[in-house]
C-alpha positions as CSV (number, residue, x, y, z in Angstrom):
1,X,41.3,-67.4,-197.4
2,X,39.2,-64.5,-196.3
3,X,40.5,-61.0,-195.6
4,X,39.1,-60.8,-192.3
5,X,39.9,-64.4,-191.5
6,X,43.5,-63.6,-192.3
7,X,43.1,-60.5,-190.2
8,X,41.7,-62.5,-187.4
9,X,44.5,-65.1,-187.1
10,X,47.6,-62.9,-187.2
11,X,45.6,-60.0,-184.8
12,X,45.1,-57.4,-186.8
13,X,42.4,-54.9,-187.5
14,X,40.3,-56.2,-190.6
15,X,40.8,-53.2,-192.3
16,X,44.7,-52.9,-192.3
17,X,44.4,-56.5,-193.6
18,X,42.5,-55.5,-196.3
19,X,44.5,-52.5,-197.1
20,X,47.7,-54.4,-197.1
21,X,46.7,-57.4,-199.6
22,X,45.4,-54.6,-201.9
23,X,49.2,-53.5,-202.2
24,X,50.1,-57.0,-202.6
25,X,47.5,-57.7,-205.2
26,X,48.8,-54.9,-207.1
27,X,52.6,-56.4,-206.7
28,X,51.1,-59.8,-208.1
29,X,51.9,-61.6,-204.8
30,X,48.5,-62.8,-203.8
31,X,45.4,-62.9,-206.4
32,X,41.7,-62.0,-205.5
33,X,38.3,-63.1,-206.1
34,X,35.0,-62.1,-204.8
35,X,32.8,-64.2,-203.7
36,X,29.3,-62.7,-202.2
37,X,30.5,-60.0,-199.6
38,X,34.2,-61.3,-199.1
39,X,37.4,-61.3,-200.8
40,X,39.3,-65.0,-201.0
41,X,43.0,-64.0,-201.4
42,X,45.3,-66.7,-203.0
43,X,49.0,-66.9,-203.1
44,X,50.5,-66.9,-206.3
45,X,54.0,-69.3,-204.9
46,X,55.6,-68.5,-208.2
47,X,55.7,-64.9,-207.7
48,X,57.0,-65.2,-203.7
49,X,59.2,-67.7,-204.8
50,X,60.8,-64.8,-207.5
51,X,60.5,-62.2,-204.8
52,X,62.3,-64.4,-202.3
53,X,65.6,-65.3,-205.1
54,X,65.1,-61.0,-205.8
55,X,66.1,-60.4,-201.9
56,X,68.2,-63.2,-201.3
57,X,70.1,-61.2,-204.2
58,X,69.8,-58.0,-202.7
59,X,71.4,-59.7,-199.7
60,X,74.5,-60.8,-201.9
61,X,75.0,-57.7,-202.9
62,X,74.8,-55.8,-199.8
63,X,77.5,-58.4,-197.8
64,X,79.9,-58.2,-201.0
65,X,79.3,-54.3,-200.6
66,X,80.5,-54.0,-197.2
67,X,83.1,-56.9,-197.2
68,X,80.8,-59.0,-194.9
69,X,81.3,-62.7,-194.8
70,X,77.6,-63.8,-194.9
C-alpha cells in the first residue's frame, strides 16, 4: 500500500506516515519499493510475528518481576 494511502485511512498527515514507516523500514518490519512517485510498503509478517513473541516476553518478565498474576 501507498504511504499516503496508509496515511489517508488511519488520519494522519502524509508526511508523519512517511516518517514513521522509514523507522519501521529500518527495524525490518515493513519493506519498500518505489514505484514512479510513490513508495508501496509491505509487511514483512515474519518479522511482526518475532516482534510480537519479543513483547509478549517482555510482558512475562515484567508480571514475574512484580509478582503480578497475568
Amino acid at each position: 500500500m501507498a504511504s499516503g494511502d496508509i496515511a489517508d485511512s488511519v488520519g494522519i498527515p502524509r508526511h508523519l506516515m512517511s516518517s514513521h514507516l522509514a523507522v519501521l523500514s529500518r527495524a525490518g518490519v515493513v519493506t519498500a519499493r518505489k514505484t514512479g512517485r510513490a513508495v508501496v510498503y509491505s509487511i514483512d509478517r515474519n518479522r511482526v510475528s518475532q516482534l510480537g513473541r519479543y513483547i509478549s516476553a517482555l510482558g512475562d518478565v515484567a508480571d514475574s518481576d512484580t509478582g503480578a498474576d497475568g
